[in-house]
C-alpha positions in Angstrom: -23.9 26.4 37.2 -24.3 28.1 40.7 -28.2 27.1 40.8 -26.5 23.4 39.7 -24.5 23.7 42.8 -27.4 25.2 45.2 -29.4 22.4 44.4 -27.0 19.6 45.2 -26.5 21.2 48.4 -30.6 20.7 48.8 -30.2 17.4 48.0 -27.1 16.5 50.5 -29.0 18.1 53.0 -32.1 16.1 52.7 -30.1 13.2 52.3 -28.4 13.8 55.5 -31.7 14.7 57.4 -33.3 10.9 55.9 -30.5 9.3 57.2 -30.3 11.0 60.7 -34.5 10.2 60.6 -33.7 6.7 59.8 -31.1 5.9 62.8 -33.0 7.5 65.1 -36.6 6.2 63.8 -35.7 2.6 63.1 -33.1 0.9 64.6 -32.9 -1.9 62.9 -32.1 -0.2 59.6 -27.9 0.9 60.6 -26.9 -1.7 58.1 -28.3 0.7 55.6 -26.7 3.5 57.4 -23.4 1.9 57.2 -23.7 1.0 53.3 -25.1 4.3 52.3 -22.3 6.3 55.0 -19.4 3.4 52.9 -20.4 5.1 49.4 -20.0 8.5 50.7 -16.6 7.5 51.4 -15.5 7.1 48.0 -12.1 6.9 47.2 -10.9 5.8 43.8 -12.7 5.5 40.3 -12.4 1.4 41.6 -14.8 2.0 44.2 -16.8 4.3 42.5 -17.5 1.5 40.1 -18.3 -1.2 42.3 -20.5 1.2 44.5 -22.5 2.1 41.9 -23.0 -1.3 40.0 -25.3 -2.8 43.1 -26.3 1.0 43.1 -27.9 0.8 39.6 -29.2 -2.7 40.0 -31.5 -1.6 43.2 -33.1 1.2 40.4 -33.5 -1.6 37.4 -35.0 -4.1 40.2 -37.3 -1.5 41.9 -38.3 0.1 38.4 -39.1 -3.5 37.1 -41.7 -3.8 39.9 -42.9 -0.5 39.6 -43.6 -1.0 35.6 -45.6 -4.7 36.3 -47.4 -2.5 39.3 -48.6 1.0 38.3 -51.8 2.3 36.3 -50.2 5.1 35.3 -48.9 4.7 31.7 -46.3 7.5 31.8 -44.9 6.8 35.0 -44.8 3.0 33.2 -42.6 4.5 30.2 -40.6 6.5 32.7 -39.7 3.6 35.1 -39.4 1.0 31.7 -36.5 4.0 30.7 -35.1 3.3 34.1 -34.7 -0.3 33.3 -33.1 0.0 29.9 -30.9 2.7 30.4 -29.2 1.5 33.9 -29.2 -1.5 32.9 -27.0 -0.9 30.0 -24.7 1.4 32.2 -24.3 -2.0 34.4 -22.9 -3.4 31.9 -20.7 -0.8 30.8 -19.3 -0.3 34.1 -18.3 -4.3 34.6 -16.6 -3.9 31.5 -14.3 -1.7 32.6 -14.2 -3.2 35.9 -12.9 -6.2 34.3 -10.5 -4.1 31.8 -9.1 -1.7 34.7 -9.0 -4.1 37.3 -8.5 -7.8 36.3 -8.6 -10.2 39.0 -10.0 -7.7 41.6 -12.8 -8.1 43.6 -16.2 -6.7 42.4 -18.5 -7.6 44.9 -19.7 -4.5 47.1 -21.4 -4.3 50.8 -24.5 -2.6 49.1 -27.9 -1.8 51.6 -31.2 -1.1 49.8 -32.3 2.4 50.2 -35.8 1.1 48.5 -38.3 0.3 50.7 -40.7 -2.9 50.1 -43.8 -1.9 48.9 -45.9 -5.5 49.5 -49.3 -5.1 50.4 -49.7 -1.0 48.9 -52.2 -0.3 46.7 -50.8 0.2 43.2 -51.3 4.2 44.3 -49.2 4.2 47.1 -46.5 2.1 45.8 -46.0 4.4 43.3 -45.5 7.0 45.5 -43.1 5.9 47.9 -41.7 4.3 44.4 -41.2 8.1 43.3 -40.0 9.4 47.2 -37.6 6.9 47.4 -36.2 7.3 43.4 -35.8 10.6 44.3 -33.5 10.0 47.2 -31.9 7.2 45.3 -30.9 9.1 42.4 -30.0 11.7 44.2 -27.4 9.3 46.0 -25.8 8.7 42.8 -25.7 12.4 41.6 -23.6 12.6 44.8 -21.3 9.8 43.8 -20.3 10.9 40.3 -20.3 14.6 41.5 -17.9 13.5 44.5 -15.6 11.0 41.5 -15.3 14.4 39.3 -14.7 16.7 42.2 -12.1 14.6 43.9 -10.5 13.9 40.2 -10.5 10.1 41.2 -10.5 9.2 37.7 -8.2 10.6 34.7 -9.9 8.5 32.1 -12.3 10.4 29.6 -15.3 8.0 29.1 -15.4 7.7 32.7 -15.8 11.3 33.5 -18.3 11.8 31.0 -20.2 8.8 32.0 -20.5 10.4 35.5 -21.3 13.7 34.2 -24.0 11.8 32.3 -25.3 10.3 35.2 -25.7 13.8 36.9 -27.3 15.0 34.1 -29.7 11.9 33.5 -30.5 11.7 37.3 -31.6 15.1 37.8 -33.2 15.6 34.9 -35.6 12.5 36.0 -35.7 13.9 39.5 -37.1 16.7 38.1 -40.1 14.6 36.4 -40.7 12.8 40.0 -40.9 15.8 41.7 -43.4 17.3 39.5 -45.1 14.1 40.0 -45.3 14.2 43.3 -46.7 17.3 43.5 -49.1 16.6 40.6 -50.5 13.8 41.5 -50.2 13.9 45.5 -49.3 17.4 46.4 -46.1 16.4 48.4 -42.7 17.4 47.2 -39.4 14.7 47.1 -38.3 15.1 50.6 -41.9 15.3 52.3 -41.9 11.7 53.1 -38.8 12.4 55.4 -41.2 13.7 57.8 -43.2 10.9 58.5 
């Protein structure tokens, strides 16, 4: 549990270092700052929700691409998981939405953290496909870690879906990482760097 913790702390770190890289680097990117700062800013199991439905939808849209795009086949099964299983969680978290909180608005101020990938070779795509995931998943760890710390939510399924989401998402960091040093020698937060 304490290594659990150590590594989250890794990953807020990083995430904090890409952002601060990203303001001062590129301008024109604050919007994203703003929407990635917003989520960080959680405050109810409501928002939590409608954060990370847009959230979710930028890794099935991203994934889809990277499944019609790379030559690996087992980074095609992994992204294909992607698809299927956030896809599903979409759903499962507009149907509480609409449950919980009829009549309230579900639409969320939501900046990509992906970054286009037009004009890469089908190598390089997938790996700023895999350097961004990483950071990206490690987004939402922070999300459902911050919902359960904060006890925002008293509902079971709720609590164990975010608990599944941390447990999910790291696991597949895990498998990008190794990746990424496999197959390029880099590790997930090497790209913050450049």
């Amino acid at each position: 549990m304490r290594f659990h913790r150590y590594r989250l702390a890794l990953g807020a770190a990083a995430l904090l270092a890409l952002f601060w890289l990203t303001a001062c680097l590129a301008p024109g990117q604050n919007s994203s700052m703003r929407g990635m700062h917003a989520m960080h800013k959680l405050s109810s199991e409501y928002e939590f929700l409608v954060e990370m439905i847009p959230h979710h939808q930028e890794a099935v849209d991203s994934s889809m691409l990277a499944s019609a795009r790379t030559q690996r086949p087992e980074l095609k099964v992994f992204v294909d998981t992607i698809v299927s299983d956030q896809a599903r969680e979409i759903a499962l978290m507009g149907g509480w939405l609409q449950a919980w909180y009829p009549g309230k608005s579900t639409e969320a101020a939501y900046s990509p953290m992906m970054r286009p990938v037009e004009g890469l070779s089908a190598d390089r795509a997938d790996r700023a496909y895999l350097e961004d995931m990483i950071m990206h998943h490690r987004m939402a760890v922070m999300m459902a870690d911050g919902l359960l710390k904060a006890r925002f939510t008293v509902r079971p399924e709720l609590a164990d879906f975010a608990r599944g989401i941390i447990a999910a998402q790291n696991a597949e960091i895990e498998q990008m990482e190794t990746w990424l040093r496999d197959w390029y020698g880099a590790s997930g937060s090497s790209h913050m760097m450049h």
